[in-house]
N, C-alpha and C positions, 0 to 999 in steps of 0.2 A: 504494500500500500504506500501511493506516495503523500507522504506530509512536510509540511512546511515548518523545517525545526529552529527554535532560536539556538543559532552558533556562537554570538558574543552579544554584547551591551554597553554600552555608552553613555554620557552623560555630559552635560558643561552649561558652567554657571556666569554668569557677569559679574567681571571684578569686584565689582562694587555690595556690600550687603547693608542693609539700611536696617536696624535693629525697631522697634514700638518706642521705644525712648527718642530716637531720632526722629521718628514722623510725627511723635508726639509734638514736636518743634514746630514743624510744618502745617498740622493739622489738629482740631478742638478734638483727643481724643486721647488716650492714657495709655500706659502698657496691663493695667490690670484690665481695662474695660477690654481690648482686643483681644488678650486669652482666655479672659472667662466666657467670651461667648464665640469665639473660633479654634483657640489652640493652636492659631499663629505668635512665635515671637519676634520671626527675623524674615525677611526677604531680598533679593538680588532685586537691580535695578540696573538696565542695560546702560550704559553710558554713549557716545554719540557713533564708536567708529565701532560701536557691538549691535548688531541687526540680528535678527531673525535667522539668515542664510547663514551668516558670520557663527553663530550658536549651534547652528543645525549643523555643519562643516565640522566642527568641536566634535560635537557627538558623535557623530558618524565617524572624523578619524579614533577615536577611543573605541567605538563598537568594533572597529575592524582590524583595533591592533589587538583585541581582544581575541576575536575570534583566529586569528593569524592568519589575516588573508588580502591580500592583494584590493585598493581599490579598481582596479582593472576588470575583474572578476565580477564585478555588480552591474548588473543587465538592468537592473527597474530601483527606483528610488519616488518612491512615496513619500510627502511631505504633507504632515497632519499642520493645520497654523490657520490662526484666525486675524494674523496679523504679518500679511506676506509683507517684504520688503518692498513690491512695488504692485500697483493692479495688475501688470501682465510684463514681462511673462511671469510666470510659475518662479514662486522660489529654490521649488526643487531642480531646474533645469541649472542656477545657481549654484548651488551644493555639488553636482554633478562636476560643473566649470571647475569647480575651488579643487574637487576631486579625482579630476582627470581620467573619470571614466566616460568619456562621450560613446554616442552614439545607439547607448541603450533608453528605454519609458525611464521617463521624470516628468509628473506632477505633483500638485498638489490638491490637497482635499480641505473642505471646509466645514467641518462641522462642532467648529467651537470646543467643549472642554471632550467630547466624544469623538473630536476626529484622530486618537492614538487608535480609537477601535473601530472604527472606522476604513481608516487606512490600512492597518493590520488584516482587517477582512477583506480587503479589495486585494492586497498582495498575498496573501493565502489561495485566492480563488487564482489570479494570473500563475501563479508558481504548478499549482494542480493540475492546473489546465496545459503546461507545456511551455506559454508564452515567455517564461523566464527562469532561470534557476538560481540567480541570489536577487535578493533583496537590501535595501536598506530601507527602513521604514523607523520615520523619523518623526516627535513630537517637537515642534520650537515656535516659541512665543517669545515676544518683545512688550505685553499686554500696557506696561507701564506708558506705552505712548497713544494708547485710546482710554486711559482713566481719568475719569472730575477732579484732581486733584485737593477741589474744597469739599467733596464727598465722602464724609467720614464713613458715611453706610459702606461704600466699595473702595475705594480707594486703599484701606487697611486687607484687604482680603489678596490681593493679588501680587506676583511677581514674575519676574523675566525666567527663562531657561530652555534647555533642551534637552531630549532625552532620545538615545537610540537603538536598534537593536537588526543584528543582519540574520536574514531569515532562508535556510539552503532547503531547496526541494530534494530530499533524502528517502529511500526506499528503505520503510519501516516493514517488520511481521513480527509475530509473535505477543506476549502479551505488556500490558505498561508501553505503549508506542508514543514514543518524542514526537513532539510537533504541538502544533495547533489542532486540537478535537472536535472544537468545534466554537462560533461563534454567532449570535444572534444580536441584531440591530434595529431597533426603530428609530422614529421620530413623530413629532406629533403639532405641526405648525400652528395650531389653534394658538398654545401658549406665548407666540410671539412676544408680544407686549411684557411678560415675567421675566425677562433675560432677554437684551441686547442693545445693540448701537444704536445712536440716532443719526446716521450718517451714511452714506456711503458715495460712488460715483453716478449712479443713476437717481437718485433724490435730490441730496443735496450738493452735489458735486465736493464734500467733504469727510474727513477723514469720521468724523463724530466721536463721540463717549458712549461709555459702554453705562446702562441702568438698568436695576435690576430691584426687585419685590424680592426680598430674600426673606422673607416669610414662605411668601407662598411658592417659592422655588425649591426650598427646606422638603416642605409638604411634597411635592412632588418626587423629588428627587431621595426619599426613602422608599416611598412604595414604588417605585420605578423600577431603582437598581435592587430590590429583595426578589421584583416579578424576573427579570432580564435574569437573574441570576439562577435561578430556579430553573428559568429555560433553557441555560446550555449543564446544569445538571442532569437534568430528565433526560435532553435529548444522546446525552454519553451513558446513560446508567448511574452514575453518582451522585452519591448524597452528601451533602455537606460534611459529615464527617468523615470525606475521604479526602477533604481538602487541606491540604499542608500548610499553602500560604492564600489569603487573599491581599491584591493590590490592587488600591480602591484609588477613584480620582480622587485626589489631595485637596477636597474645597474647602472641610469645615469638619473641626473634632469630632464635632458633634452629629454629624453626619456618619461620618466614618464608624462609629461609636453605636448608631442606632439599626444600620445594614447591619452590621458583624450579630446585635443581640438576633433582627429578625431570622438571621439564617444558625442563631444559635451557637455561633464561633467564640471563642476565647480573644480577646483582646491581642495576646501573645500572639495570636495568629496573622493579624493584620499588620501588614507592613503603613506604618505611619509617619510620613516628612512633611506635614504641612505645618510645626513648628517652625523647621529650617529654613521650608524655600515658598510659605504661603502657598495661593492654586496658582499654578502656572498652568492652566488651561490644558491645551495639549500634550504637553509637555510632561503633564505631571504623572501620567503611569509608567513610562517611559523610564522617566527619575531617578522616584522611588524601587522601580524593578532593578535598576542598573544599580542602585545604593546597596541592597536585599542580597544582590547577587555577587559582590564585593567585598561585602562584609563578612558574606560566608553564610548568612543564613537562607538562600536560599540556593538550592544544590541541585546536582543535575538529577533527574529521578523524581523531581518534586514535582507533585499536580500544582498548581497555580489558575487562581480566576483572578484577570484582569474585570477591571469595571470601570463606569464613566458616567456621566451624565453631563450635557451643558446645553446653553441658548438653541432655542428653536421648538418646542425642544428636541433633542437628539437624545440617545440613550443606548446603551449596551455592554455585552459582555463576551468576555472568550475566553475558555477551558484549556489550559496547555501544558503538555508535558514538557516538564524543561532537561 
């Protein structure tokens, strides 16, 4: 059976990390008021000559010295980002340039804090299919340059980074098979108006700010990712308690906090960075996975459910043997 295995991981941050006490400065709001109610205490902030492409290029060379393999060798490059470097082209076509692999698929996908699974499913389905045999697939956000900056409500939640991981179509059998299992994705545009920009080039012919009901986004985005998660358990035979690690998008402690009780997980089980690096949108499964697998706790042989949710809304999950 051919599956699509993660072979390395990556990660990269912007110089720069701006701690609650520092925004405190900047912005009417505290370091105790932002961790009691997110479980942020630090976040990157991209600086002027740090872009999107610039972070995405980071990650991807770390994922590839990781995996030990040649940028050469990578035929398709997915780029998950709700904040490309330019309206067109693709910033993934970028990364490819920085990476001297021309001539293979480079785009990008847009689906806000869900486009790491997003993209992940679109390069799992091309890899299966024949069209490619490595992968890069890539979360990078620069979020910091569509925030209200006098919006204590958002402005405290968010931060820059990228996250990578190179995915090789590998002929699996027998039983415990590496790769991606399986992955399920919606979206549900009704909720527009709960999460997102008020900008773009066909509106407003500008860049906008990102606003956002984080109540009622909160609301949504538990019984969301506890459903989304359920369904790539069913659909493999697994029940939560076959699960090793969950790595959850990085929005909100407390988020993170209330999937892991709905699916009955131990805390210990969930990989959690959004102290360190707040939600970096995209970026942020990506991340954390690359952090997990660094660190040493998460190993090759381990189940793993990636999860997400963000504007639009978008939503999903995906089961992988790493």
């Amino acid at each position: 059976m051919l599956r699509s295995v993660i072979v390395g991981t990556g990660s990269a941050l912007p110089r720069r990390a701006v701690s609650n006490a520092e925004l405190a400065e900047q912005v009417d709001t505290s370091d105790e008021w932002i961790v009691e109610r997110t479980g942020i205490s630090n976040r990157h902030i991209a600086a002027d000559d740090e872009t999107t492409s610039s972070l995405a290029t980071d990650a991807a060379r770390n994922a590839l010295a990781a995996a030990g393999i040649e940028a050469a060798s990578i035929d398709l490059i997915v780029l998950a980002t709700a904040t490309p470097d330019q309206t067109f082209p693709a910033s993934a076509t970028l990364v490819q340039a920085n990476l001297g692999c021309r001539g293979g698929i480079a785009f990008d996908v847009a689906a806000v804090c869900s486009g790491f699974l997003y993209a992940l499913g679109v390069a799992d389905s091309m890899l299966r299919s024949g069209m490619a045999k490595r992968a890069l697939v890539i979360g990078s956000e620069t979020f910091s340059r569509i925030l209200d900056w006098e919006d204590r409500t958002t402005c405290v939640l968010f931060g820059d980074g990228a996250g990578a991981i190179v995915l090789e179509a590998q002929e699996q059998d027998g039983e415990n098979l590496r790769g991606v299992l399986a992955t399920r994705l919606h979206a549900d545009g009704a909720h527009n108006q709960l999460l997102y920009v008020d900008g773009g080039p066909s509106t407003t012919g500008t860049v906008g700010k990102l606003r956002m009901k984080g109540r009622e986004v909160f609301r949504h985005a538990v019984v969301n990712l506890a459903e989304v998660l359920e369904e790539v358990l069913v659909e493999t035979g697994h029940t939560s308690q076959d699960i090793d690690w969950l790595v959850p998008h990085q929005a909100n402690a407390r988020i993170l906090d209330a999937t892991a009780k709905k699916l009955n997980l131990p805390r210990e089980k969930v990989v959690m960075t959004v102290g360190q690096h707040a939600n970096t949108s995209a970026a942020s499964v990506p991340l954390a996975l690359d952090q997990a697998v660094r660190d040493g706790r998460i190993k090759q042989g381990d189940l793993v459910v990636l999860e997400a949710m963000g504007g639009g809304f978008t939503w999903g999950a995906s089961l992988v043997r790493m």
